[in-house]
TORNUVEX-165571 format. One record per residue (C-alpha): x, y, z; residue in three letters; chain. Coordinates in nm, 4 decimals, decimal comma, padded with zeros to 6 digits. Example, Ala and Ser with C-alpha at 12.3 -4.5 7.8 and 13.67 -1.06 7.14 Angstrom:
residues 2
> 01,2300;-00,4500;00,7800;ALA;A
> 01,3670;-00,1060;00,7140;SER;A
END
This chain:
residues 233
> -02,2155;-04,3811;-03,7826;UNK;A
> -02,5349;-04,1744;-03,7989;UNK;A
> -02,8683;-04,2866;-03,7901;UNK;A
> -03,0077;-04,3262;-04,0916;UNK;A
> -03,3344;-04,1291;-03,9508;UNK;A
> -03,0958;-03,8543;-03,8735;UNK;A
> -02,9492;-03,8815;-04,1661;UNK;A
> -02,9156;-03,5693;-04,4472;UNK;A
> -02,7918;-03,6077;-04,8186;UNK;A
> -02,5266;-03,4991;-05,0047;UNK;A
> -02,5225;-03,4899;-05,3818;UNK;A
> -02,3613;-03,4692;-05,6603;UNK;A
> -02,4707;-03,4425;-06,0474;UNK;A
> -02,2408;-03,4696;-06,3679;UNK;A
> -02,2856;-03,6559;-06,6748;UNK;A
> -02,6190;-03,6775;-06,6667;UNK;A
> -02,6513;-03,9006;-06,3886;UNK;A
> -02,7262;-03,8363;-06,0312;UNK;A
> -02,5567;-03,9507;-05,7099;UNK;A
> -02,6471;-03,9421;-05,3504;UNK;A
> -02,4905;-04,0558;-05,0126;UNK;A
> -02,6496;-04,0097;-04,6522;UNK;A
> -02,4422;-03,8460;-04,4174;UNK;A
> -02,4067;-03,7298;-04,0960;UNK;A
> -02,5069;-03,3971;-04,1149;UNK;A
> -02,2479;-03,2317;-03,8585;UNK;A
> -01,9523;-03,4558;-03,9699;UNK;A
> -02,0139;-03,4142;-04,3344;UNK;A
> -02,0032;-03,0352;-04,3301;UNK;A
> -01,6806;-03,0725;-04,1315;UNK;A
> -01,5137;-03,3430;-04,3694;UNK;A
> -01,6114;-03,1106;-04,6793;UNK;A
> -01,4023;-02,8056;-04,4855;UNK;A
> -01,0651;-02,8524;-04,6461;UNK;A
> -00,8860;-02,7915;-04,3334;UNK;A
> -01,0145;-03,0417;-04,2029;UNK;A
> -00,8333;-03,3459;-04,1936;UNK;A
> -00,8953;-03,5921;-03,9064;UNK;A
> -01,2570;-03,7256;-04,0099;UNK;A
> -01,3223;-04,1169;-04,1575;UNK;A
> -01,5549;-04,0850;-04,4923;UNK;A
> -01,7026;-04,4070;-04,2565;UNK;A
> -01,7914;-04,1985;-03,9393;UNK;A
> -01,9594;-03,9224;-04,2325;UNK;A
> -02,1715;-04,1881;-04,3741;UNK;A
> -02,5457;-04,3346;-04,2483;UNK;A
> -02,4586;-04,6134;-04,4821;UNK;A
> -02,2553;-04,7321;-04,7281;UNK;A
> -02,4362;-04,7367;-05,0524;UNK;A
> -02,4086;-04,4994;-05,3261;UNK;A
> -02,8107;-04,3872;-05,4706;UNK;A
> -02,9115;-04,2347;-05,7901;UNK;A
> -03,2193;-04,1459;-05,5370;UNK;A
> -03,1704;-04,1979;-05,2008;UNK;A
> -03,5386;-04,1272;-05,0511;UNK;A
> -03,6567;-04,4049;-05,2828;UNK;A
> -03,3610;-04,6226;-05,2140;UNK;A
> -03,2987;-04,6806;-05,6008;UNK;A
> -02,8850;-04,7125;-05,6053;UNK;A
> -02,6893;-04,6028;-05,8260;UNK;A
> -02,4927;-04,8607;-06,1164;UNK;A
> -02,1819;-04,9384;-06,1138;UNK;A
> -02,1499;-04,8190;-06,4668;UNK;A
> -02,2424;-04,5109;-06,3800;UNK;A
> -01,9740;-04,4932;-06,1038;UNK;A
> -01,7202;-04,5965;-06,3721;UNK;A
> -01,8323;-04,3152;-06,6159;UNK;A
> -01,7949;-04,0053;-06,3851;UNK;A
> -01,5301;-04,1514;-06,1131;UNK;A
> -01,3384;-04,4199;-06,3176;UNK;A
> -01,3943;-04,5975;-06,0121;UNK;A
> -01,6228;-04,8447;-05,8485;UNK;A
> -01,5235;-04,8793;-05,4758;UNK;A
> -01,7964;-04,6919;-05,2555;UNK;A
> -01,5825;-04,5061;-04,9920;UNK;A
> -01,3859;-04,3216;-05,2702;UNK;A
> -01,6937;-04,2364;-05,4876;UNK;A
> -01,8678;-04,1306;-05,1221;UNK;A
> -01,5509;-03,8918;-05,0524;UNK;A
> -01,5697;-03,7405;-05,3987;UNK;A
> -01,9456;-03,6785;-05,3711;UNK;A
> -01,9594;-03,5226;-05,0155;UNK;A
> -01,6187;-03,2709;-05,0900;UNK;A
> -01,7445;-03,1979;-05,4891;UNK;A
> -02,1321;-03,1855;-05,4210;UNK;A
> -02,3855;-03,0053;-05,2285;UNK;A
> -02,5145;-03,0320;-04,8598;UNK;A
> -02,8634;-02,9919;-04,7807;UNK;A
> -02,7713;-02,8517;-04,4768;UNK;A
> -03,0572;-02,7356;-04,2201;UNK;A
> -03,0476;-02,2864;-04,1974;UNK;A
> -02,9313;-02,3446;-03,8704;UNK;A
> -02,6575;-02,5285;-03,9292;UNK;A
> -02,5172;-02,2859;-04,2120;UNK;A
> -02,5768;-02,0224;-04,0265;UNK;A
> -02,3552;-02,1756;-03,7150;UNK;A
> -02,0980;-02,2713;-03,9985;UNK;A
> -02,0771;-01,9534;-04,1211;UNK;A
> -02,0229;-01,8013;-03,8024;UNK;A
> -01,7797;-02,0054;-03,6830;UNK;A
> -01,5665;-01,9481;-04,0482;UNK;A
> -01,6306;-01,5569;-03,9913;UNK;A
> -01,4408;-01,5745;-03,6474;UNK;A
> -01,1404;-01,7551;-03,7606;UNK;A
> -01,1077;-01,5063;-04,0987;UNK;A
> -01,1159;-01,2031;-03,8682;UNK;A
> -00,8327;-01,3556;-03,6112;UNK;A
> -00,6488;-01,4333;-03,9261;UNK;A
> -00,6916;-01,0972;-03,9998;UNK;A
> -00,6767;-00,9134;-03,6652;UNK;A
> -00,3431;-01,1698;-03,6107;UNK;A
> -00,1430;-01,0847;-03,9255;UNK;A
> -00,2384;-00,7279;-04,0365;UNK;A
> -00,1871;-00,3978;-03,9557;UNK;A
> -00,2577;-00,0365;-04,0282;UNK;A
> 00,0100;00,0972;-04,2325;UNK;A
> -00,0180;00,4553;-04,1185;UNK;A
> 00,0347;00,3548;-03,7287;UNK;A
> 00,2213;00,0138;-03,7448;UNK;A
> 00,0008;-00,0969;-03,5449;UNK;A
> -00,3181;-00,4205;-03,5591;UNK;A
> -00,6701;-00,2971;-03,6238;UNK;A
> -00,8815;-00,4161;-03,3605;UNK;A
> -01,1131;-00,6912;-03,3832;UNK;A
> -01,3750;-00,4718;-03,3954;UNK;A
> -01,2731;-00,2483;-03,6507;UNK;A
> -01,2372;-00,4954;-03,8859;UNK;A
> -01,6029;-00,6735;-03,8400;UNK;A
> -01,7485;-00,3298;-03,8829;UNK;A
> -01,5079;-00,2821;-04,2487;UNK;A
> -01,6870;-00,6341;-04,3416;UNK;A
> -01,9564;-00,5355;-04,2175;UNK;A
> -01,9945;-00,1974;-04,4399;UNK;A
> -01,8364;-00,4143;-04,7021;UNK;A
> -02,1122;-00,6721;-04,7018;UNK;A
> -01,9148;-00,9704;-04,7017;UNK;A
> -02,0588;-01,3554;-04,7534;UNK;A
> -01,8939;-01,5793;-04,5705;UNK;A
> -01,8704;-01,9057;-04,7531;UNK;A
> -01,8873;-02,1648;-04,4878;UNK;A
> -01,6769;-02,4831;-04,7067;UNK;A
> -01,4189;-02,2059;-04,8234;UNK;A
> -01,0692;-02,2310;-04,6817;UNK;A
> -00,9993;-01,9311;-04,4073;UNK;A
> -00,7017;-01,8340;-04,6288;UNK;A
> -00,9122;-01,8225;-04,9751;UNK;A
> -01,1444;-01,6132;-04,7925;UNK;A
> -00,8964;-01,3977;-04,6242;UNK;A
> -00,7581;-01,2743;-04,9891;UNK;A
> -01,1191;-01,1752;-05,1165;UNK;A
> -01,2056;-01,0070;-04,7217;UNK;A
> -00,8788;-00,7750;-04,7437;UNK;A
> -00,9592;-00,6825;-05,1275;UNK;A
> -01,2872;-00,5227;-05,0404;UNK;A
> -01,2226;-00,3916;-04,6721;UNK;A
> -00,9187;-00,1652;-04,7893;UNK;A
> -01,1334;00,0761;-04,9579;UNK;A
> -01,2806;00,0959;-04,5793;UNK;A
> -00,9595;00,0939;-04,3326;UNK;A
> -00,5675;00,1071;-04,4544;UNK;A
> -00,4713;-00,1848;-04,3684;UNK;A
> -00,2477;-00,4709;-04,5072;UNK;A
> -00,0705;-00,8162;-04,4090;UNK;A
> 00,3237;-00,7351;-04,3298;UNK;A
> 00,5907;-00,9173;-04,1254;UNK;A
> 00,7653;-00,7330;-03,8452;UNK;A
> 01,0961;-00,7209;-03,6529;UNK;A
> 01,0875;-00,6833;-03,2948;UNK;A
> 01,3942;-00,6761;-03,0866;UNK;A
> 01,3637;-00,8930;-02,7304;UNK;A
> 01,5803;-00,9110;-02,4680;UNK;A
> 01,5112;-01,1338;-02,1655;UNK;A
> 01,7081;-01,2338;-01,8752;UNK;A
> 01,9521;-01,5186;-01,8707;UNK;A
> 01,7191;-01,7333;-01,6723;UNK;A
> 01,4084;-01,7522;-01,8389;UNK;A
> 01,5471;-01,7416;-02,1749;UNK;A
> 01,5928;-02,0982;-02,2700;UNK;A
> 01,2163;-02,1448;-02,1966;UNK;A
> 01,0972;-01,8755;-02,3887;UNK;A
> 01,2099;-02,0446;-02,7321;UNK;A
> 00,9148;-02,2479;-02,7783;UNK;A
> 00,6585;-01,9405;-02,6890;UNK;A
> 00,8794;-01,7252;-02,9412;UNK;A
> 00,8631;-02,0167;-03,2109;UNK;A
> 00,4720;-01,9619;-03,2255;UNK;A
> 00,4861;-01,6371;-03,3003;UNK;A
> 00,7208;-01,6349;-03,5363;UNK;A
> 01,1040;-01,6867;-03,6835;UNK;A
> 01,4317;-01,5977;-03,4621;UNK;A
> 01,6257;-01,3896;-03,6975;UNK;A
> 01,9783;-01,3184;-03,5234;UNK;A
> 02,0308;-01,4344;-03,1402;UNK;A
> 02,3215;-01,3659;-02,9225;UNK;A
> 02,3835;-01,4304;-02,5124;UNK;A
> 02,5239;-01,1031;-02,3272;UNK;A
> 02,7865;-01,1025;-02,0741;UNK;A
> 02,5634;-01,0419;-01,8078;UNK;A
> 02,4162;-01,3789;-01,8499;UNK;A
> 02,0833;-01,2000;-02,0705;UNK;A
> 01,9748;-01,3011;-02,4150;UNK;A
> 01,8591;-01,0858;-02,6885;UNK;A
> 01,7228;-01,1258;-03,0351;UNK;A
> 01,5817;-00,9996;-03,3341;UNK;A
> 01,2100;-01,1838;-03,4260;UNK;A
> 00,9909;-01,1948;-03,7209;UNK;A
> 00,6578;-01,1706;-03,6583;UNK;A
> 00,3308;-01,0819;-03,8502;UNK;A
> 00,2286;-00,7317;-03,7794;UNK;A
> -00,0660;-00,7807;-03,5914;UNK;A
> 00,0898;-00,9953;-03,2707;UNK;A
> 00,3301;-00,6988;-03,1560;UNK;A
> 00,0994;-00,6342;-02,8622;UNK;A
> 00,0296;-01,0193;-02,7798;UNK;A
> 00,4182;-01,1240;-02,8191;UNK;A
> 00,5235;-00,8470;-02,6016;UNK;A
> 00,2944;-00,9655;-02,3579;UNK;A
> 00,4214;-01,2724;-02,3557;UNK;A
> 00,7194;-01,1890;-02,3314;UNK;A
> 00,6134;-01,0271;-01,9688;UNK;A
> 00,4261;-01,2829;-01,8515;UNK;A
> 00,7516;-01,5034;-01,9059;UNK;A
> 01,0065;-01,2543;-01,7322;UNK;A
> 00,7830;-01,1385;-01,4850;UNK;A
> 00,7773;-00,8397;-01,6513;UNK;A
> 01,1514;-00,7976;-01,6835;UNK;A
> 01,1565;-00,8677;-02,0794;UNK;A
> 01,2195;-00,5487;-02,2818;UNK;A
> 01,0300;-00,5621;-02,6694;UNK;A
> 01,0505;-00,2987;-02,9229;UNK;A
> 00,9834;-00,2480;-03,2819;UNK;A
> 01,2708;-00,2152;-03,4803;UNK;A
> 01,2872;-00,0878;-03,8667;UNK;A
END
């Protein structure tokens, strides 16, 4: 639990009435992120009070809890506050939020897409320069995949590019093949699968369009370099 002294606020307004909660200021913008899953409302709060004005103290009623929430118990009012309301995060903070949220659209991105008149992933690069020209605003407490939708809308006018599954044909030797499953799972879904006479395994995958290079690297680095990968139509 933070400090009080540390401590930042997060509120909410509706109905008329006001309603504040101190919070951790790192944990709290982490908890709001919908993806984000493993954090207490306990460890987010400084304390656990609800305020109609927190610098003064002054908390809120529990009439007013009832009117907006339909409920009265603090930790459920404090979760619907901190995920509904506003942050008064610090620039810095935002700025490192938004960042880090930028990084993980692009992979997305970079991971999944591809340039229709090749077949083959835009780099990294290439797409932070289309956002770039695009002027995109990252919204830090946006989901990657609600972002990703609006990104690709304005970036096409800028590159050809669009999200699209691939099949790529593997065939490894006999040896290595029962350990590659898990590695292949990650990347994707095992279409068709058959063992050769020689002992060797081959199979057709499903993979998004922008891990062709990374799988078939894998795939190396798991044969030694004796797996053979190609895109198939």
């Amino acid at each position: 639990m933070v400090n009080i002294d540390d401590a930042i606020i997060a509120r909410l307004e509706s109905h008329g009435e006001k309603f504040e909660v101190l919070v951790d200021p790192d944990l709290a913008a982490e908890f709001k992120n919908p993806e984000n899953k493993d954090i207490a409302i306990e460890d987010v709060l400084a304390v656990e009070e609800i305020f109609k004005d927190a610098k003064k103290g002054d908390k809120s009623s529990e009439e007013a809890m009832e009117t907006v929430f339909q409920n009265i118990d603090i930790l459920e009012v404090a979760t619907e506050i901190v995920q509904r309301g506003t942050i008064q995060l610090t620039a810095k903070q935002k700025k490192e939020m938004q960042e880090e949220k930028r990084k993980l659209v692009v992979n997305k991105i970079s991971r999944e897409s591809i340039n229709p008149q090749t077949g083959l992933p835009h780099p990294v690069k290439r797409i932070e320069n289309a956002m770039d020209e695009s002027k995109i605003h990252i919204d830090p407490f946006k989901s990657v995949d609600e972002q990703v939708k609006t990104v690709l809308k304005a970036i096409r006018v800028k590159i050809p590019i669009r999200f699209e599954k691939v099949k790529v044909a593997v065939h490894l030797p006999g040896n290595v093949a029962g350990t590659a499953f898990s590695s292949i799972s990650r990347f994707g879904i095992i279409l068709n699968e058959e063992w050769q006479q020689d002992g060797s395994w081959i199979a057709i995958v499903e993979i998004p369009g922008g891990l062709q290079d990374e799988f078939s690297a894998k795939m190396g680095e798991l044969s030694g370099g004796k797996a053979e990968t190609k895109a198939i139509k």
